[in-house]
N, C-alpha and C positions, 0 to 999 in steps of 0.2 A: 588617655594618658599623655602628657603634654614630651613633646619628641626632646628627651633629656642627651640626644645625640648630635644636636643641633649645632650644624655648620655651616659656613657659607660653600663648602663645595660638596656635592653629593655624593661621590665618591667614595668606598669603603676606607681606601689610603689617606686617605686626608680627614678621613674622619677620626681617624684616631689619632690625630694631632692635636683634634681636640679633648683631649685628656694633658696633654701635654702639662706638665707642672707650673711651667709660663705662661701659660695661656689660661683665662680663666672657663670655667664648665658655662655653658651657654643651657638657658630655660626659653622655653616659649610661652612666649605670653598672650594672654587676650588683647593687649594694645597692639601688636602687631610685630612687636621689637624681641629680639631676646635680650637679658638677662642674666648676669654673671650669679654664682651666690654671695654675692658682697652687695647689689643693691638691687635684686629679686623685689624685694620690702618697698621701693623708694617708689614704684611707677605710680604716675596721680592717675589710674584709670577709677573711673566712677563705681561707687560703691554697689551701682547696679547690674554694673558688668562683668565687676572681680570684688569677692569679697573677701576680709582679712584670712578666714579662712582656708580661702581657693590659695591666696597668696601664702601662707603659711605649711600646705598641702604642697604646694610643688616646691618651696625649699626644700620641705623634707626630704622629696625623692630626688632632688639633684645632691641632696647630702648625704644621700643612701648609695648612689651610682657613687659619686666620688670615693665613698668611705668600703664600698667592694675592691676598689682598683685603687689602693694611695701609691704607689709606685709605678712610675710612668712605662717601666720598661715591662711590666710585667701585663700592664695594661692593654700595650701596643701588641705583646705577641698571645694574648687571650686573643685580643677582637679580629687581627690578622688569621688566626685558627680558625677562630666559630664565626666569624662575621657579625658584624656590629646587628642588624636587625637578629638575628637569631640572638645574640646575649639581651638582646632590649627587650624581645619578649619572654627568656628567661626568667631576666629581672621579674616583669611586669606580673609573671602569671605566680611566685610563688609568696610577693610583697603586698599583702592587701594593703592597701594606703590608710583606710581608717585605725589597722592596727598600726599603723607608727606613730599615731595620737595616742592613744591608747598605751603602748609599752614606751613609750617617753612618760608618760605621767605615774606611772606604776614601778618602773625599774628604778632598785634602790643602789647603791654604789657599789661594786664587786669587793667583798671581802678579798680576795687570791685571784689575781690576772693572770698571773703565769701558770701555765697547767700543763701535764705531761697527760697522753691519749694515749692509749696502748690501741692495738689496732692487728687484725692476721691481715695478710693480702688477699684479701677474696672480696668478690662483687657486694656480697652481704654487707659486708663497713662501705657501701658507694657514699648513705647520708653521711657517715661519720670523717670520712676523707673528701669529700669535695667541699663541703663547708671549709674547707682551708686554702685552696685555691681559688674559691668564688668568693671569698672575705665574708661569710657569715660570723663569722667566729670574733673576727676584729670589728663585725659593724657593733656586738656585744661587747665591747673594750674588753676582749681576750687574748689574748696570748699566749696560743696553744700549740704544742710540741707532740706532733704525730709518731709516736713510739712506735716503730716496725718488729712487730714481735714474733719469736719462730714460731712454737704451737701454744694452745690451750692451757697447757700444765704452768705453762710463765708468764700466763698472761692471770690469770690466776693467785700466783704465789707472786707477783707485782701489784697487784693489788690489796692482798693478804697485807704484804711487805712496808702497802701506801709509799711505793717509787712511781704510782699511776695515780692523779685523780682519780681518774673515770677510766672506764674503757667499753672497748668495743668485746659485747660475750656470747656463745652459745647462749639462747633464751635460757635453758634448763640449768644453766653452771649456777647463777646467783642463787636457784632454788637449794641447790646441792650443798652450796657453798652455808647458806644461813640455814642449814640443818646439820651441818659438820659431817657431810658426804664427801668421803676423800679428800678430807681437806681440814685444818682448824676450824673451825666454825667462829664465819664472821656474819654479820648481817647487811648484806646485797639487796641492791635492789634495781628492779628492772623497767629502769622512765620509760624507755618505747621502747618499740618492736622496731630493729633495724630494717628486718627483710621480709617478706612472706614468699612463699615459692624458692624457685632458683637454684635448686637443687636437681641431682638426676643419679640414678643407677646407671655407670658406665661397667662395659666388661671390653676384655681383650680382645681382638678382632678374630683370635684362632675359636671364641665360640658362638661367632654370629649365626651357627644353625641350634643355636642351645639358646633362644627364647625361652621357652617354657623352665620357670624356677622350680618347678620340680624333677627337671634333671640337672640342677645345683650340687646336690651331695655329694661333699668334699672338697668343698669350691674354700677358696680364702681369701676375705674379705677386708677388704680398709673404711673403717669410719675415722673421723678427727677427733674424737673423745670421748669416752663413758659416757658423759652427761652432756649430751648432744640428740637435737633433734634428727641426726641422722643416723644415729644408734637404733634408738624409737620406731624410727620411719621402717629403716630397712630391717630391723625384726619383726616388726607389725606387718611388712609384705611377704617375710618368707616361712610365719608362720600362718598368714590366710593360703600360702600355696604349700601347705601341707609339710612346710622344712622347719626344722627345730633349730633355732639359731644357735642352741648353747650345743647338741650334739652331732649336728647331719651339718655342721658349716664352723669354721674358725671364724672369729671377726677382730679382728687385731687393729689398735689404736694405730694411725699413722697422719703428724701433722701433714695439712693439706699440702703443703708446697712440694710435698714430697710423693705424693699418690700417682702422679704420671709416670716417674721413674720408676717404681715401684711394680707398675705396671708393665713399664717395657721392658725391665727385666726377669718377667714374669714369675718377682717372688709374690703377688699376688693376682685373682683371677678377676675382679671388678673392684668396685668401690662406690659407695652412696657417699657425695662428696659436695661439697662445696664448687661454685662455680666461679673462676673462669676454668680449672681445672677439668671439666667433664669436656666443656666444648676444646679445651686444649689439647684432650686425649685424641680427636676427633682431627683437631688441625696437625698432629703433631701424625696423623696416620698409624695410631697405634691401637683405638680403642672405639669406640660404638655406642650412643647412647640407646638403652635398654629402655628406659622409662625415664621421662618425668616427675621431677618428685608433688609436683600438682596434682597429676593422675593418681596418685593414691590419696593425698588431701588436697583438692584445692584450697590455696588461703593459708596451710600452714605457717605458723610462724619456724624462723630458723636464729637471726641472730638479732641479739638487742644489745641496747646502749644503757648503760650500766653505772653505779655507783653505789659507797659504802651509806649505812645509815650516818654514820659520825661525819662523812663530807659533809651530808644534805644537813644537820644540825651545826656545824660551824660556820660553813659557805652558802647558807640560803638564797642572796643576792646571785652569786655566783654558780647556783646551782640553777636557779632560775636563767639563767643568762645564756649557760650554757645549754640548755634545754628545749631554750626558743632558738637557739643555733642551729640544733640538732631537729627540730621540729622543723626547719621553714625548708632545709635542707632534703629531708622527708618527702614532704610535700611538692617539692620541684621534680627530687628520683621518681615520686609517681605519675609522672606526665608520661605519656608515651613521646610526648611531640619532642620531650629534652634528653633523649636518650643517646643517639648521636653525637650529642655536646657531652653529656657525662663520660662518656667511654672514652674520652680525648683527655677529657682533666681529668680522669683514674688515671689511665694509662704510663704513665710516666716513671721511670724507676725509683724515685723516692716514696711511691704509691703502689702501686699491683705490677708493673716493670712488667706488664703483656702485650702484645700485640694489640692495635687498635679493633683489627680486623676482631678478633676473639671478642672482646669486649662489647662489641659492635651486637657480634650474632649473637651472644647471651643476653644484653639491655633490650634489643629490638623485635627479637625472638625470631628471627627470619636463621633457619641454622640451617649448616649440611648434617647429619645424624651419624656421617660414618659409615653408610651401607648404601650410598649411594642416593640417596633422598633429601630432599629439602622441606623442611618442616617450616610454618608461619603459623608461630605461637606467643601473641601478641603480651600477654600475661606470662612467661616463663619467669620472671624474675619479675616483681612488684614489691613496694616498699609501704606498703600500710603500717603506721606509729602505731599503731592503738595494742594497748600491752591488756588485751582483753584475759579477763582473770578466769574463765572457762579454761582458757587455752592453758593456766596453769599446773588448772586441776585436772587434764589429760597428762600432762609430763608426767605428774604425782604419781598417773594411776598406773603408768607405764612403770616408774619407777617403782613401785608396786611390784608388778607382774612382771618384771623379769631380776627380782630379789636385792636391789641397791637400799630398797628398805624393808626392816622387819617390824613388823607389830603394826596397830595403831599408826592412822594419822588424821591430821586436822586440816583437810584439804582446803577447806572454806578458810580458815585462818591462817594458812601457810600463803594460799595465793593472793588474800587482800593484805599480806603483811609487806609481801615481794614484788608484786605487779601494780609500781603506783597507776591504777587509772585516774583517779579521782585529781593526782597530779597532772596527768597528762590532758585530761580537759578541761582541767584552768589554763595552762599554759596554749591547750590548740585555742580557747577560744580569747585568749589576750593575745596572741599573736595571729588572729583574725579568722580564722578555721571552725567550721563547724564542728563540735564533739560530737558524739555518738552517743545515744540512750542506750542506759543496760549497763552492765558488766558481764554478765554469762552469756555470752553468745551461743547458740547452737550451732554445730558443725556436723561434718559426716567423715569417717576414714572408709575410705574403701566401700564406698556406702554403706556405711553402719554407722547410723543417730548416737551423737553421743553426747547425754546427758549431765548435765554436769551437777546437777542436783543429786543424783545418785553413782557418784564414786564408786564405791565400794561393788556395788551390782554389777558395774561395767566391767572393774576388775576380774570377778570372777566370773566373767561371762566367757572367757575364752579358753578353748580345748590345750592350747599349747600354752603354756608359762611357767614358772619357776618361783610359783607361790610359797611363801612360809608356811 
């Protein structure tokens, strides 16, 4: 990749002068010279040694660097932060160069630039919030307004409301939402998978000798929403350990922001929660993580990126646009190598307003646990897009089994109606991304195979539920 940082002094400080607004973006070139983007085009090198293409191929990414960082000041204190080689191979590893041929020839004009993003502050929205500080979002001619929203229920009913484009959801709300599960019934739908992993069962420190969940009973519990994968989760674990979630334990809804206080005033005894929260209970000297929400599924999904059927049919350009935003953005959270840098652009109080340090141990997975131990858990939080429609029709079956729905349902047509894949790998492979074969993926919970070809079986395969 041709060194689009290129100055005449070496120097991290002087390199980002060269951003400067007076000063033009300097390319390297085959003839030896660099290259402003005003006459990149003009060099007479021999069509043998540079061809229109190559010269066409590095405008683009000096117009890509440029078009990340348009304001010089915000420029200077990103590459001051991260350092200029670590943003360059940022850039480099999540922009395949051929797809920027490719979505310039393809992308049609944005219906609607200005968009409002609802968004909770938790690690799960990392794609959906640093796409705005890293200019994904403006390299798609958008103009988007990161909504800081308290919990679930308003994140929800702003959407319901259309005060949000799009937003950031529990994977399981859009399913809930387009069958009129607690809510009017609107039709959602779930472009990617925000997050996979990144979850954990935190408890209070006064019961660090009360490992084993089955001396739980009586315990009172915090998830972030009915229709949340941490609802799911943490009843799928405490009734494989023998505990009835609806009568041997409370489990009371409690927005995330609010589960460490919650904690330390011990009106509740743990919580299956969202992260940065779990490592916070931990930093904050209050609480202990129990589990991993891995250790029960590896790969789950937790939160997706979201939109109504009637956006996607007014705003198609727009909806496209925003997608490959959200997609490229995806695909840099799952580098282990950019985790570091992400934790720095979250961080900030117009975003998740946490500690870096917190942010740090949760994206790197290198954490204290709260009991004294250092845990190196490279995969704690990973950001796999793919809105795999298997994965849908477990929420279903769960919602099922513990009575959010009655009667009949049509798993197979509920999650190919809610879970665009078929969108999601147009889009991963126009904006240069290998897709994935399949739609049903096979998984395991707690080691136990789950089929997604037979629903219904798996439903009633378990000792504890609150079946119709």
């Amino acid at each position: 990749m041709p060194n689009l940082f290129n100055t005449q002094d070496s120097s991290d400080e002087k390199r980002h002068d060269a951003y400067d607004e007076s000063r033009p973006l300097l390319m390297s070139c085959s003839c030896g010279k660099g290259h402003t983007l005003n006459d990149s085009t003009t060099c007479h090198v021999s069509s043998s040694a540079r061809s229109v293409e190559q010269t066409s191929m590095d405008y683009m990414e000096a117009a890509f660097v440029k078009a990340l960082f348009p304001v010089d000041t915000v420029r200077r204190n990103f590459l001051k932060a991260v350092g200029v080689n670590t943003a360059r191979a940022a850039i480099s590893s999540v922009m395949p160069l051929g797809a920027l041929h490719a979505m310039a020839e393809e992308r049609g004009a944005n219906e609607k630039k200005d968009l409002k993003i609802g968004f909770i502050a938790i690690t799960c929205a990392s794609p959906l919030i640093m796409a705005d500080p890293l200019g994904f979002y403006r390299r798609e001619g958008l103009n988007v307004q990161l909504m800081k929203t308290a919990g679930w229920a308003l994140i929800r009913d702003k959407m319901i409301n259309k005060e949000h484009d799009a937003s950031h959801f529990l994977s399981p709300m859009p399913l809930a939402m387009s069958m009129g599960l607690g809510s009017n019934q609107v039709a959602m739908n779930v472009a990617s998978i925000q997050n996979t992993n990144g979850q954990a069962i935190t408890l209070h420190l006064k019961h660090k000798n009360l490992r084993d969940p089955r001396q739980w009973k009586g315990f009172k519990f915090a998830v972030p929403f009915e229709y949340s994968m941490h609802n799911f989760l943490l009843r799928y674990y405490l009734a494989e350990n023998g505990v009835n979630p609806d009568t041997d334990v409370q489990i009371r809804v409690t927005p995330p922001p609010e589960m460490v206080a919650n904690l330390r005033a011990g009106n509740i005894d743990g919580f299956l929660g969202p992260d940065p929260f779990n490592q916070r209970a931990v930093y904050d000297e209050i609480g202990f993580i129990h589990i991993l929400s891995k250790e029960i599924w590896d790969g789950h999904p937790c939160c997706a990126f979201g939109v109504s059927d009637e956006f996607i049919k007014q705003n198609p350009n727009t909806f496209a646009s925003l997608y490959r935003a959200v997609l490229t953005a995806s695909f840099m959270a799952n580098q282990d190598k950019d985790r570091e840098l992400i934790a720095k652009v979250i961080s900030p109080a117009q975003y998740l307003n946490q500690p870096e340090t917190v942010l740090t141990q949760v994206l790197t997975g290198k954490f204290a646990d709260g009991l004294g131990g250092i845990k190196n858990v490279p995969d704690r939080a990973s950001f796999d897009p793919v809105p795999w429609q298997s994965m849908a029709v477990w929420m279903l079956t769960q919602m099922k089994r513990w009575g959010y729905v009655k009667g009949d349902i049509n798993y197979k047509q509920i999650a190919e109606k809610v879970f665009l894949l078929t969108d999601a790998k147009k889009y991963m492979a126009q904006a240069g991304f290998k897709p994935p074969e399949g739609a049903y993926k096979k998984f395991k919970v707690m080691g136990k195979e789950f089929d997604p070809s037979k629903p219904e079986e798996y439903t009633n395969s378990f000792a504890i539920s609150k079946r119709a």
